[in-house]
PDB file of N, CA, C and O in Angstrom:
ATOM      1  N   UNK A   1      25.638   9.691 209.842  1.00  0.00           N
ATOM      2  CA  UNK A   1      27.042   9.314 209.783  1.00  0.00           C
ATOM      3  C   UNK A   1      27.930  10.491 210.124  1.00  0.00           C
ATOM      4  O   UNK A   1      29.147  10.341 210.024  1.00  0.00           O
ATOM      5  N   UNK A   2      27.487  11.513 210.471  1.00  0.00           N
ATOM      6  CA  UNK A   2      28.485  12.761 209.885  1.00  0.00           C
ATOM      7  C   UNK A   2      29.261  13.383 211.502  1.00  0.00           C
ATOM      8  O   UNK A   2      30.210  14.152 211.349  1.00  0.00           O
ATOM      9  N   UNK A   3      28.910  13.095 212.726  1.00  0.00           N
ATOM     10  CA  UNK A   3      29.611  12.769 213.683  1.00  0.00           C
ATOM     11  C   UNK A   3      29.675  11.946 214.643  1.00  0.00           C
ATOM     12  O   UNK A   3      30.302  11.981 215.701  1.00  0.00           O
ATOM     13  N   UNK A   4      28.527  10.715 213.913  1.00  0.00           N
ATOM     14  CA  UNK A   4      28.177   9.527 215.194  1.00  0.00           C
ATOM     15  C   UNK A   4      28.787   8.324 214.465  1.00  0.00           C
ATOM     16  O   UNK A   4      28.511   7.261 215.022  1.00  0.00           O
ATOM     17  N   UNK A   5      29.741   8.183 213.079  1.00  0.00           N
ATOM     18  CA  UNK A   5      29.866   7.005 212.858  1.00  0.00           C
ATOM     19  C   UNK A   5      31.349   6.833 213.532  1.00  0.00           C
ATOM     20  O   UNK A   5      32.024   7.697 214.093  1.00  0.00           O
ATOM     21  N   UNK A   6      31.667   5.371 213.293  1.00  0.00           N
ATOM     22  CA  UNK A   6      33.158   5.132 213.608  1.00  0.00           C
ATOM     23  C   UNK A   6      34.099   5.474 212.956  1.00  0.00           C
ATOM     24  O   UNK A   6      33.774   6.543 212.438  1.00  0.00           O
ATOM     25  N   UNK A   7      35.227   5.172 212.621  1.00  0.00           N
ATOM     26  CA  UNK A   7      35.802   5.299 211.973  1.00  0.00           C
ATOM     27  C   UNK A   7      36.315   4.149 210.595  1.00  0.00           C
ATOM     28  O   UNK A   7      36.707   4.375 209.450  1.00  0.00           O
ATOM     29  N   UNK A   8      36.104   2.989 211.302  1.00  0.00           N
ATOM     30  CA  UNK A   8      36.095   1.775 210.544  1.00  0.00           C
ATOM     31  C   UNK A   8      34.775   1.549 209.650  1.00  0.00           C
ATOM     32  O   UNK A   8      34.929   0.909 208.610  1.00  0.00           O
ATOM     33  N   UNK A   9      33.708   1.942 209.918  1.00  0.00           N
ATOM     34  CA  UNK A   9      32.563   2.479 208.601  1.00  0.00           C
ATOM     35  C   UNK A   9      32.803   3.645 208.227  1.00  0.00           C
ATOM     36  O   UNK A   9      31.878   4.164 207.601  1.00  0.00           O
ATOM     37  N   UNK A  10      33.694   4.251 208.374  1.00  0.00           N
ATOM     38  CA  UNK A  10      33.654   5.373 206.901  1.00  0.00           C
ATOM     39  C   UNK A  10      34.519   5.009 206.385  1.00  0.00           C
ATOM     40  O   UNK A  10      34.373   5.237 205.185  1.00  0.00           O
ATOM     41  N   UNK A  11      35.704   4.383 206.648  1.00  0.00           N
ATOM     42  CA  UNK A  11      36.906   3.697 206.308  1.00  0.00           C
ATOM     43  C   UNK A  11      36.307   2.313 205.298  1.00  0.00           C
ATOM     44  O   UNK A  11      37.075   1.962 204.403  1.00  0.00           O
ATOM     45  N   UNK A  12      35.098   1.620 205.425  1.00  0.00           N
ATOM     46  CA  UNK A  12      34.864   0.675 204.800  1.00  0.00           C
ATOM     47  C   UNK A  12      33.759   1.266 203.554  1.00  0.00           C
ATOM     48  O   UNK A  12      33.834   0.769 202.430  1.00  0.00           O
ATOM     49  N   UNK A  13      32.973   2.109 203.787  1.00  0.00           N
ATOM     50  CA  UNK A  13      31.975   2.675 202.892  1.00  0.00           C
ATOM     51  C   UNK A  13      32.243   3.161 201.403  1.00  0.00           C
ATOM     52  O   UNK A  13      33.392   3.490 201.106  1.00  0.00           O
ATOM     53  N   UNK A  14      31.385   3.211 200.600  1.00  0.00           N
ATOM     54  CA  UNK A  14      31.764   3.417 199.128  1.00  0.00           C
ATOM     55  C   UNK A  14      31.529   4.858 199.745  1.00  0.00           C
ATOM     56  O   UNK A  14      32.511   5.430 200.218  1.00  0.00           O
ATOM     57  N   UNK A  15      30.426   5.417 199.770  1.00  0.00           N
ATOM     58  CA  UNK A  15      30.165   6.762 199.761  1.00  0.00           C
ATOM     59  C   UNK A  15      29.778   7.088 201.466  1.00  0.00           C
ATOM     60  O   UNK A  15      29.138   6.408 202.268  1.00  0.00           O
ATOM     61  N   UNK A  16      30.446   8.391 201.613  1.00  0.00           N
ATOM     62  CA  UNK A  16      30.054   9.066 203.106  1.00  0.00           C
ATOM     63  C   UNK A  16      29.259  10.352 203.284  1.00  0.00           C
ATOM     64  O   UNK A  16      29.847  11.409 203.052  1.00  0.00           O
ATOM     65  N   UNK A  17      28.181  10.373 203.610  1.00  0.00           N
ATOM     66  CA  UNK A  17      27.994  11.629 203.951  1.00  0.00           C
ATOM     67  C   UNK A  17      28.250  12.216 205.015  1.00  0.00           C
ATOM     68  O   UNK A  17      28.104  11.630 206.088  1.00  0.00           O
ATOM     69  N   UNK A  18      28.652  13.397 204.950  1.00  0.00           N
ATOM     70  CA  UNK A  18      29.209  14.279 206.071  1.00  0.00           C
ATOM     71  C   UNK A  18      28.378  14.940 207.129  1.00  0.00           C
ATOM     72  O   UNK A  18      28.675  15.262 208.279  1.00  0.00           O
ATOM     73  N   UNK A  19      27.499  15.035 206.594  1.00  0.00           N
ATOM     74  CA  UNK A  19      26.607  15.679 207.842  1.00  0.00           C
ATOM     75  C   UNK A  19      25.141  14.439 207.905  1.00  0.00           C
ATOM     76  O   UNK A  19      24.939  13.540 207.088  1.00  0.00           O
ATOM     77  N   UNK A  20      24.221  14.804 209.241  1.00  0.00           N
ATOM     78  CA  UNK A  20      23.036  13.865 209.233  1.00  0.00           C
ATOM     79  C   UNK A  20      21.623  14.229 208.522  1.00  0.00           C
ATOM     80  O   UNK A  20      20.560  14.271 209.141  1.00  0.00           O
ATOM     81  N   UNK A  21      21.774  14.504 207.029  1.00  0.00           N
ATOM     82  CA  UNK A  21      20.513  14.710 206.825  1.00  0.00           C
ATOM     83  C   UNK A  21      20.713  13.735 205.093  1.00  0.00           C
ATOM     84  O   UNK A  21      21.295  13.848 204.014  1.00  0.00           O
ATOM     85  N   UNK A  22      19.665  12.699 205.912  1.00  0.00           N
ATOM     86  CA  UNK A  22      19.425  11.895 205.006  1.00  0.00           C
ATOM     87  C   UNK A  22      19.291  11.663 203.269  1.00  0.00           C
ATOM     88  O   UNK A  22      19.539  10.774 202.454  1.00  0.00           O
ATOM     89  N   UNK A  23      18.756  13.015 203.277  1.00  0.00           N
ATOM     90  CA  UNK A  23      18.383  13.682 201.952  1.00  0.00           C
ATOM     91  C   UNK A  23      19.229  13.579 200.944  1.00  0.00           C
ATOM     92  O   UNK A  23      18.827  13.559 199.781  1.00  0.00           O
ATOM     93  N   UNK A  24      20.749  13.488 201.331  1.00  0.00           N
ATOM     94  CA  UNK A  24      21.828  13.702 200.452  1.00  0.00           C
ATOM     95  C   UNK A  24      21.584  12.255 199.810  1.00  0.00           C
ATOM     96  O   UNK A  24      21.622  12.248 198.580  1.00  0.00           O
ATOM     97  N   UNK A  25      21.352  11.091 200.407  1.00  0.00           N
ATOM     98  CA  UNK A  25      21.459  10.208 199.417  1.00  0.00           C
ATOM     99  C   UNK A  25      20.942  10.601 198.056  1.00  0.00           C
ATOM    100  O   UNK A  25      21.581  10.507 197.009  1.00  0.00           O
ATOM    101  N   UNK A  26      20.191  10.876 198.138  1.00  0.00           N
ATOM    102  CA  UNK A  26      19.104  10.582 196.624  1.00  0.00           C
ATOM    103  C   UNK A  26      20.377  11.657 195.432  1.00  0.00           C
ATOM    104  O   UNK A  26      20.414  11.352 194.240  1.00  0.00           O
ATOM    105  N   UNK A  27      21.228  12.752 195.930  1.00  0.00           N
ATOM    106  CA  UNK A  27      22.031  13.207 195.388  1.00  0.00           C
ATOM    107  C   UNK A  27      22.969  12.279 194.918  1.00  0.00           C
ATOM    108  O   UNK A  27      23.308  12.068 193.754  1.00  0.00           O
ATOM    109  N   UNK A  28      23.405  11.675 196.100  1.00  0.00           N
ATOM    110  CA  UNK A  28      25.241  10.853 195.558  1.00  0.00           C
ATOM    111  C   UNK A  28      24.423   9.710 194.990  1.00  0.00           C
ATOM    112  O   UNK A  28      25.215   8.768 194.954  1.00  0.00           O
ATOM    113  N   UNK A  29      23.048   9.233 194.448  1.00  0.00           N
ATOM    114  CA  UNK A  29      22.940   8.541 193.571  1.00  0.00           C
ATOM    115  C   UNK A  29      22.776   9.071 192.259  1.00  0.00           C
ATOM    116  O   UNK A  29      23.116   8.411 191.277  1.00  0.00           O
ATOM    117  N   UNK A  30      22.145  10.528 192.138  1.00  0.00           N
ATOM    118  CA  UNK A  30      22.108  10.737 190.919  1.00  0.00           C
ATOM    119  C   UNK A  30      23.567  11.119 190.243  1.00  0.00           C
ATOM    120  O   UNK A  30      23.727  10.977 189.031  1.00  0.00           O
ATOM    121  N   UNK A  31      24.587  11.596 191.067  1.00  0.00           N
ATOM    122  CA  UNK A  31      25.633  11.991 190.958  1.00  0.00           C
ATOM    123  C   UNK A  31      26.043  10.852 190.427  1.00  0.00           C
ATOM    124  O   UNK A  31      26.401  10.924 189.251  1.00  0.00           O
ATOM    125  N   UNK A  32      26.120   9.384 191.166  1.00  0.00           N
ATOM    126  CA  UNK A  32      26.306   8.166 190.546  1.00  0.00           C
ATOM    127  C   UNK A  32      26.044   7.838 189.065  1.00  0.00           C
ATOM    128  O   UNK A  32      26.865   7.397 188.261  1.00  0.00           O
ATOM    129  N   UNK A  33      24.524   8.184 188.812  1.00  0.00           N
ATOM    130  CA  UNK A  33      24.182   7.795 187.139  1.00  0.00           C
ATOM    131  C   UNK A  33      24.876   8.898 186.717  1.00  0.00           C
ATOM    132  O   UNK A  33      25.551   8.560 185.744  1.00  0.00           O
ATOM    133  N   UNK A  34      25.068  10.306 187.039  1.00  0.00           N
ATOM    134  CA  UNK A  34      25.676  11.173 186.026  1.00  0.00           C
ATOM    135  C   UNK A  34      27.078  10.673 185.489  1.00  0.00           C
ATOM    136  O   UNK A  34      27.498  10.548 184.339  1.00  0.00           O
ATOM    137  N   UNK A  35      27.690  10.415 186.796  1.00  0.00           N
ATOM    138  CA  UNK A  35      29.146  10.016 186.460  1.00  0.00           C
ATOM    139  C   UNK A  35      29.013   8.824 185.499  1.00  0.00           C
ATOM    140  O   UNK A  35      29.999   8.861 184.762  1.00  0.00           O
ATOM    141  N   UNK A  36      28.315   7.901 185.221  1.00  0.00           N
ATOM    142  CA  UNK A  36      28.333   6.457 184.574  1.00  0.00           C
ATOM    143  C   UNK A  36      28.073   6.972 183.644  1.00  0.00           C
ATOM    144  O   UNK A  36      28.781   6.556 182.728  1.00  0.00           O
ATOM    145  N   UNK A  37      27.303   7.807 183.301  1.00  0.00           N
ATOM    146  CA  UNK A  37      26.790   8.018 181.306  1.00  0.00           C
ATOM    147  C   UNK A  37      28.013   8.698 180.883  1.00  0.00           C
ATOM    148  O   UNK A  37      28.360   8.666 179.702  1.00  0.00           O
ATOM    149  N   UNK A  38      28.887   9.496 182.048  1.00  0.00           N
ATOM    150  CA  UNK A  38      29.576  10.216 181.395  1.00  0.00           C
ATOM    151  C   UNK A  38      30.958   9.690 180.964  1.00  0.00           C
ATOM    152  O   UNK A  38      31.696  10.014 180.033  1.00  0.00           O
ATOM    153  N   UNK A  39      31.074   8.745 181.976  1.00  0.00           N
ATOM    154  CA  UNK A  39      32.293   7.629 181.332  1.00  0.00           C
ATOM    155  C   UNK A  39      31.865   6.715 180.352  1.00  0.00           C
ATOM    156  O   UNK A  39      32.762   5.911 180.099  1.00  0.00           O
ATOM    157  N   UNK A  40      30.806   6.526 179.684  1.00  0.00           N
ATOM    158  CA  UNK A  40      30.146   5.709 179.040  1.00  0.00           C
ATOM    159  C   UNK A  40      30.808   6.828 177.543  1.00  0.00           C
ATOM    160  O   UNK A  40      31.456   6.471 176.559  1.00  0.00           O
ATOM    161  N   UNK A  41      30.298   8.238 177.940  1.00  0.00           N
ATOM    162  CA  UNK A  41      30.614   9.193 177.022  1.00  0.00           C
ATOM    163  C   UNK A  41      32.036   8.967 176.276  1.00  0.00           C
ATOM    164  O   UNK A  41      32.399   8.530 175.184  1.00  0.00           O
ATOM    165  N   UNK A  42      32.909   9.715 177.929  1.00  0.00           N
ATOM    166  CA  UNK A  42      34.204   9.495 176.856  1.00  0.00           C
ATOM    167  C   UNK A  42      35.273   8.009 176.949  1.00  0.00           C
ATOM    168  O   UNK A  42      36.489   7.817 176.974  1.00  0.00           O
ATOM    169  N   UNK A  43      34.177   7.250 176.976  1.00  0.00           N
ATOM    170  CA  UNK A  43      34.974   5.904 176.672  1.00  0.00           C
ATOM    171  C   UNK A  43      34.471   5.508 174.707  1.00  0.00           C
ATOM    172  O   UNK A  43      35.179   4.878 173.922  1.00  0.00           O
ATOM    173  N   UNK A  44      33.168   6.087 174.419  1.00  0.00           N
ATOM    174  CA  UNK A  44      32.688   5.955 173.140  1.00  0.00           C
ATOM    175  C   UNK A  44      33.819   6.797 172.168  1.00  0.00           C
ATOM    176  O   UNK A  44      34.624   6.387 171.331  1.00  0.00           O
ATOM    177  N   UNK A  45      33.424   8.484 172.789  1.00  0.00           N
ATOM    178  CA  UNK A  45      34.345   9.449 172.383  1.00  0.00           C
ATOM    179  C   UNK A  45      36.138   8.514 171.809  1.00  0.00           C
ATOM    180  O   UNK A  45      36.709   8.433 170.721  1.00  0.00           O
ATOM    181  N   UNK A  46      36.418   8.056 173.021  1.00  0.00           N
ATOM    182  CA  UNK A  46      38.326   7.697 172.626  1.00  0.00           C
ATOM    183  C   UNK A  46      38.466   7.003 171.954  1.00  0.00           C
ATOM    184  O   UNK A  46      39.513   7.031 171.307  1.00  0.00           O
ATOM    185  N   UNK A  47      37.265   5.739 171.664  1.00  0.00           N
ATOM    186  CA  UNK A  47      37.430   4.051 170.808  1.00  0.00           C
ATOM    187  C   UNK A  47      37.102   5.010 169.389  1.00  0.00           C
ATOM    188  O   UNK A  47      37.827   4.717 168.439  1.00  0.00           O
ATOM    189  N   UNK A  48      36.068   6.151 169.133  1.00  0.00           N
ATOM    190  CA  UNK A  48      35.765   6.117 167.968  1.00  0.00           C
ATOM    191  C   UNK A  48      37.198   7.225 167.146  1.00  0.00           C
ATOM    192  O   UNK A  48      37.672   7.108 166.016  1.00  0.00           O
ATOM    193  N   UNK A  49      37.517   8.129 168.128  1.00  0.00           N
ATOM    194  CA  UNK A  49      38.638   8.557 167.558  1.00  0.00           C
ATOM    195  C   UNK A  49      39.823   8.089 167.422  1.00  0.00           C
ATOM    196  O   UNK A  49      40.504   8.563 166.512  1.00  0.00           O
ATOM    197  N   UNK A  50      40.109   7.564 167.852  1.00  0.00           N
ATOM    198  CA  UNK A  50      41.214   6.397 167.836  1.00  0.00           C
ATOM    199  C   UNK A  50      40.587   5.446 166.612  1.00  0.00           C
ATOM    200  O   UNK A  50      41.211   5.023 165.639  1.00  0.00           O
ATOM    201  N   UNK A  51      39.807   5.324 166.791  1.00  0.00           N
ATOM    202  CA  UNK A  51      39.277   4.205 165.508  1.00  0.00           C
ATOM    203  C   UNK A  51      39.881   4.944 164.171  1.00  0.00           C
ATOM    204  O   UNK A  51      40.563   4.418 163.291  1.00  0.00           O
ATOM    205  N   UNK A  52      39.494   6.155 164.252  1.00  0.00           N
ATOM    206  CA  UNK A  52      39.438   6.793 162.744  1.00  0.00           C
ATOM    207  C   UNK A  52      40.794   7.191 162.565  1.00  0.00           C
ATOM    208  O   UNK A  52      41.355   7.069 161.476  1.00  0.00           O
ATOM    209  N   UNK A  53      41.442   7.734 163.736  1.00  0.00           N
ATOM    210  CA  UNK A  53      43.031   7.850 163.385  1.00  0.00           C
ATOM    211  C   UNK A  53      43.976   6.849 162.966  1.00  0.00           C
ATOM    212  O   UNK A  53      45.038   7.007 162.364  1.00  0.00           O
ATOM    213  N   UNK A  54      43.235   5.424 163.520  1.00  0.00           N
ATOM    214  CA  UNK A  54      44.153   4.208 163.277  1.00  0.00           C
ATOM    215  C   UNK A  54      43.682   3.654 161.957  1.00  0.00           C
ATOM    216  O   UNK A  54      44.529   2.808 161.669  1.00  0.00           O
ATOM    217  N   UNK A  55      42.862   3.686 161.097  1.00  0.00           N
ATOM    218  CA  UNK A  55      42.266   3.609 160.009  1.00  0.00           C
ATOM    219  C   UNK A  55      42.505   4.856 159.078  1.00  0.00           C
ATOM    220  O   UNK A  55      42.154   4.884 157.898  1.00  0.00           O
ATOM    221  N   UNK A  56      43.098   5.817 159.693  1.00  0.00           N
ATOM    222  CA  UNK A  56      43.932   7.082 158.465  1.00  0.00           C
ATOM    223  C   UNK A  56      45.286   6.341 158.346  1.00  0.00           C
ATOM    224  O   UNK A  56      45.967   6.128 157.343  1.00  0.00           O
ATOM    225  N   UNK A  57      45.502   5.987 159.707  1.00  0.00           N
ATOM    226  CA  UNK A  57      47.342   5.817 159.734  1.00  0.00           C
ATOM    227  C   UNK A  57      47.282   4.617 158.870  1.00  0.00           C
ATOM    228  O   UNK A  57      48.056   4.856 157.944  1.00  0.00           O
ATOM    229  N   UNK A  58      46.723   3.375 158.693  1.00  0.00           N
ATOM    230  CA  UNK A  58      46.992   2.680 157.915  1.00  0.00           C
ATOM    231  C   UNK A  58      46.936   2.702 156.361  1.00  0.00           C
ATOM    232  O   UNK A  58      47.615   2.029 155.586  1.00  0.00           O
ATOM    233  N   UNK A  59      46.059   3.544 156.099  1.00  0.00           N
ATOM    234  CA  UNK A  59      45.793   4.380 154.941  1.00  0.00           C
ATOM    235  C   UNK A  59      47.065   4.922 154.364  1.00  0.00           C
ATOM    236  O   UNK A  59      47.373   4.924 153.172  1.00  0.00           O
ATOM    237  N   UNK A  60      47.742   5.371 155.348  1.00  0.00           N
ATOM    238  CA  UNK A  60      49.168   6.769 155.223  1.00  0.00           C
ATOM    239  C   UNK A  60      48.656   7.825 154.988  1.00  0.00           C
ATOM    240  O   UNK A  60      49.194   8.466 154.085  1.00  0.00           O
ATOM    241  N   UNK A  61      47.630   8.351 155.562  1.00  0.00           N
ATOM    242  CA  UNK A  61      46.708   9.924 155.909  1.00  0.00           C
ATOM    243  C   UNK A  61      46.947  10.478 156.539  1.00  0.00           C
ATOM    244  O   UNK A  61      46.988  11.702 156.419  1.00  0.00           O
ATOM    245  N   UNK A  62      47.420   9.381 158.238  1.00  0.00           N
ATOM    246  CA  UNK A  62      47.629  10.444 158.910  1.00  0.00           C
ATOM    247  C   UNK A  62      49.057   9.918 159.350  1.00  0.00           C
ATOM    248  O   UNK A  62      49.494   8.828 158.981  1.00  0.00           O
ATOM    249  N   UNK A  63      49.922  11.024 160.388  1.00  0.00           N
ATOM    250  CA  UNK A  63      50.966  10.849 160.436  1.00  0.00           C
ATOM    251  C   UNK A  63      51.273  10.631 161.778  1.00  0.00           C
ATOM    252  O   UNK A  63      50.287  10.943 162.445  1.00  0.00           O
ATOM    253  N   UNK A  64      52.699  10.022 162.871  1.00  0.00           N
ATOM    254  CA  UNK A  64      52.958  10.123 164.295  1.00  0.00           C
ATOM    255  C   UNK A  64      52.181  11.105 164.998  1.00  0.00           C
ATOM    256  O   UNK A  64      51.259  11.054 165.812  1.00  0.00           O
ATOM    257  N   UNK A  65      52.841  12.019 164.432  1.00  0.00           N
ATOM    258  CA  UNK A  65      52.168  13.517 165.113  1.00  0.00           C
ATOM    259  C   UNK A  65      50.631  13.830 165.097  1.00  0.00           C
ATOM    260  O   UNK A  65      50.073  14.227 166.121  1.00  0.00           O
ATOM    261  N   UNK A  66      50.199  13.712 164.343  1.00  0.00           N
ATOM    262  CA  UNK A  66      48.788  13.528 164.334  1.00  0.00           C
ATOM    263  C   UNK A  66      48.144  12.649 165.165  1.00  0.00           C
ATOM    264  O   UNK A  66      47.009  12.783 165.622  1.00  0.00           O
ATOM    265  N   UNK A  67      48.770  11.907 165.313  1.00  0.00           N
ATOM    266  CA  UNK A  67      47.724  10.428 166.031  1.00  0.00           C
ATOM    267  C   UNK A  67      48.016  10.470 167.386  1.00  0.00           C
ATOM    268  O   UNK A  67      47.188   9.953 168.136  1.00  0.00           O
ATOM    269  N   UNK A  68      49.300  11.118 168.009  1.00  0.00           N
ATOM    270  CA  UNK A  68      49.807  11.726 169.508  1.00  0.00           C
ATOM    271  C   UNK A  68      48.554  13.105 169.994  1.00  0.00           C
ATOM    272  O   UNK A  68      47.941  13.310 171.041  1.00  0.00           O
ATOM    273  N   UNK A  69      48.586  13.784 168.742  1.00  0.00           N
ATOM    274  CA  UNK A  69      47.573  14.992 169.240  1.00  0.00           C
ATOM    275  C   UNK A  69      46.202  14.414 169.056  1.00  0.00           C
ATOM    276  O   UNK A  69      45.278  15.123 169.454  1.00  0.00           O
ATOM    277  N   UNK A  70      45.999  13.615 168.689  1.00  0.00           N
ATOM    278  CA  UNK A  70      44.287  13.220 168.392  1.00  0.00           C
ATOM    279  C   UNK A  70      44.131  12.611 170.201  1.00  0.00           C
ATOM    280  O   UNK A  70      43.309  12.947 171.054  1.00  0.00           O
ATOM    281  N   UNK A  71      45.486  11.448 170.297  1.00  0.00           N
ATOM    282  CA  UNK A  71      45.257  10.832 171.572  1.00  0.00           C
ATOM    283  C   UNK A  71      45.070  11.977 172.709  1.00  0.00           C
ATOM    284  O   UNK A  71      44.004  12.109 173.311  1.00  0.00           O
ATOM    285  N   UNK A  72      45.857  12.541 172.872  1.00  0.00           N
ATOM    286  CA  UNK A  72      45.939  14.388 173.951  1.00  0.00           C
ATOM    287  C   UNK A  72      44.682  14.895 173.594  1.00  0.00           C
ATOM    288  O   UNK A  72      43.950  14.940 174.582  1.00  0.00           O
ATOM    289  N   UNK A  73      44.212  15.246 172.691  1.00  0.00           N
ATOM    290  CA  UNK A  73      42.760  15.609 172.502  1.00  0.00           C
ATOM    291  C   UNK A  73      42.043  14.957 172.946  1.00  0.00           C
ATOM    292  O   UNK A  73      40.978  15.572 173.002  1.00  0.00           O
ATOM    293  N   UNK A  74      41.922  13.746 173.440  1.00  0.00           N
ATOM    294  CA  UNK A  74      40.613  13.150 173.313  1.00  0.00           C
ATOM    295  C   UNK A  74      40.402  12.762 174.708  1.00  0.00           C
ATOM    296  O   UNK A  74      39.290  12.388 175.080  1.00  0.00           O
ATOM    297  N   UNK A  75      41.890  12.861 175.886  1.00  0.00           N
ATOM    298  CA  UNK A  75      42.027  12.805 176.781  1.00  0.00           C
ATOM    299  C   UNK A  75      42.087  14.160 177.232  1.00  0.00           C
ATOM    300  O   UNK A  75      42.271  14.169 178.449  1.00  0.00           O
ATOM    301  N   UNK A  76      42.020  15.129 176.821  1.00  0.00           N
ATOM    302  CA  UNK A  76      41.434  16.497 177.298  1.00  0.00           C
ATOM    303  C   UNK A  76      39.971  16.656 177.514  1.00  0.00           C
ATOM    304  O   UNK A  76      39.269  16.922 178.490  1.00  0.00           O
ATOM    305  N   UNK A  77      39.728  16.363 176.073  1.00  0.00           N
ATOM    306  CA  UNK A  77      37.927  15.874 175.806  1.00  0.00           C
ATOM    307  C   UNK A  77      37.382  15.811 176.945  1.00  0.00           C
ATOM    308  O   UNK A  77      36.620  16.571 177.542  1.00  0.00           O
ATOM    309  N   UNK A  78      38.034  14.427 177.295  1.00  0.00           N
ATOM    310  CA  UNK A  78      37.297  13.617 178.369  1.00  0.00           C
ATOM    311  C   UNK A  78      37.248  14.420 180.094  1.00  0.00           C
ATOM    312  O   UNK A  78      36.212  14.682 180.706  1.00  0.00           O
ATOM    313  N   UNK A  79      38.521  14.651 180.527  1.00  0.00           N
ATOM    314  CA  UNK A  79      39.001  15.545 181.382  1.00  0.00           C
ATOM    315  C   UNK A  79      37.955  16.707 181.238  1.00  0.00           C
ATOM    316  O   UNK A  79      37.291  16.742 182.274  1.00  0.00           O
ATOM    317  N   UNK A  80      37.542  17.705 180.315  1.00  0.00           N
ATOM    318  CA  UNK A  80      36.734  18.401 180.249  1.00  0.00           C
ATOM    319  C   UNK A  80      35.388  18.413 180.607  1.00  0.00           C
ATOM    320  O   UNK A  80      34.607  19.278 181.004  1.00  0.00           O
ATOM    321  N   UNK A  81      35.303  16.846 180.284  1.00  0.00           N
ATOM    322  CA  UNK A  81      33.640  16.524 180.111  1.00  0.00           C
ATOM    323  C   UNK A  81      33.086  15.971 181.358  1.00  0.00           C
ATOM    324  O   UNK A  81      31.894  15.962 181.669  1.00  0.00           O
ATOM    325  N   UNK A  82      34.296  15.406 182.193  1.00  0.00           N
ATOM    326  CA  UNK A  82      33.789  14.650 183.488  1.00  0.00           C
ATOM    327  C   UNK A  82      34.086  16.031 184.375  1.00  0.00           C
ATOM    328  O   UNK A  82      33.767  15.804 185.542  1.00  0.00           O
ATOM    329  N   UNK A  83      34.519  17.189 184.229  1.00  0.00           N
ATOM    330  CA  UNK A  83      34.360  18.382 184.755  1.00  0.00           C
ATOM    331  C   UNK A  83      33.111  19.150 184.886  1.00  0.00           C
ATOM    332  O   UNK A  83      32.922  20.204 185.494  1.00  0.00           O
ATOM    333  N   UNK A  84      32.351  18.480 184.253  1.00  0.00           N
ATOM    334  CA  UNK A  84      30.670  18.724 184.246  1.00  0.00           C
ATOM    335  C   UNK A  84      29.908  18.735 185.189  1.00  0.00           C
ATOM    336  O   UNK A  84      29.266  19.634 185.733  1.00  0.00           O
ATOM    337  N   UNK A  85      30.067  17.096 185.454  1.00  0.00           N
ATOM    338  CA  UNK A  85      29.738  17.066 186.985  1.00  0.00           C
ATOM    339  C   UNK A  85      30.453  17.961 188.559  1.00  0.00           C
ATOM    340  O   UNK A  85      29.866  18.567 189.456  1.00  0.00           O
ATOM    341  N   UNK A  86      31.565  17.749 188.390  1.00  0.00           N
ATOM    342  CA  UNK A  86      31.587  18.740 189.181  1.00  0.00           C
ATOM    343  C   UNK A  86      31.247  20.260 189.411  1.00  0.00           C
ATOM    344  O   UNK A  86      31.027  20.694 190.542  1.00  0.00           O
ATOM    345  N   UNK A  87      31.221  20.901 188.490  1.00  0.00           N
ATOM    346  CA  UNK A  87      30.739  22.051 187.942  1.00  0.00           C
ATOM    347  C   UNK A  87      29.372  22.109 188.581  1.00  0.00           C
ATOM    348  O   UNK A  87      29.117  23.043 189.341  1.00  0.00           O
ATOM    349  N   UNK A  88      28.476  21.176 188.325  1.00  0.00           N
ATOM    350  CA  UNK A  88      26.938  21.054 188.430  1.00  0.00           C
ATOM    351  C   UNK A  88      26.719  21.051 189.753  1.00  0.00           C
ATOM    352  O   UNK A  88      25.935  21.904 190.168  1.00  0.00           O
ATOM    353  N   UNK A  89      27.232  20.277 190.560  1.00  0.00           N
ATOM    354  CA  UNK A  89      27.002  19.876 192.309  1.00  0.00           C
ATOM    355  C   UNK A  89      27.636  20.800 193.489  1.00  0.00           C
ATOM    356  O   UNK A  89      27.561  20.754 194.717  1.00  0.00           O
ATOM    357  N   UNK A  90      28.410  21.811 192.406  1.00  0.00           N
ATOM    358  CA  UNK A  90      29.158  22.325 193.188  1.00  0.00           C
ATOM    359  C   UNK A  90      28.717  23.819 193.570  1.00  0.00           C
ATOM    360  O   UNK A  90      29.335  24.550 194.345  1.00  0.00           O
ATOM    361  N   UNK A  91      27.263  24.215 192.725  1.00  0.00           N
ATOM    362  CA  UNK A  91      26.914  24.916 193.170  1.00  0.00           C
ATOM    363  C   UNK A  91      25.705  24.940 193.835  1.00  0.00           C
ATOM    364  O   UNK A  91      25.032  25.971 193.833  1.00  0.00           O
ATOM    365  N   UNK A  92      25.254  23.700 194.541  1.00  0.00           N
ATOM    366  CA  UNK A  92      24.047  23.472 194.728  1.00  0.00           C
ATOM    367  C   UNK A  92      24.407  23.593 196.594  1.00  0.00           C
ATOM    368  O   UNK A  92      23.497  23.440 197.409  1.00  0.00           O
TER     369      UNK A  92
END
């Protein structure tokens, strides 16, 4: 694909590789499962903290402010964690 395709298949394709050596697939699939466990990660990560902040707040434990920084935390978290993968592929 990487200077013989058209333009309307790379334009239609989920994934492109850039140059012609086949090999890369077996990468942008594992890259694939990495990315899926890892949104699997911080999608568990946000429901369970959020769970516990919204179960303080009803309590009256925790307060506005608290439950704004738990949300920013946990969306840093995540931001951090899907930085993994890139980190990993990027030096290969």
């Amino acid at each position: 694909m990487g200077g013989l395709g058209s333009d309307a298949t790379i334009e239609t394709a989920d994934v492109v590789i850039q140059d012609d050596r086949p090999s890369k697939i077996s990468m942008a699939i594992n890259i694939g499962k990495q990315t899926q466990k890892i949104v699997w990660q911080n999608i568990t990560l946000a429901f369970v903290v959020k769970g516990i902040v919204l179960i303080l707040g009803a309590a009256g434990l925790a307060t506005m402010w608290e439950a704004v920084f738990a949300d920013v935390g946990v969306a840093l978290l995540a931001i951090l964690n899907a930085l993994r993968i890139t980190k990993h592929y990027t030096m290969q």
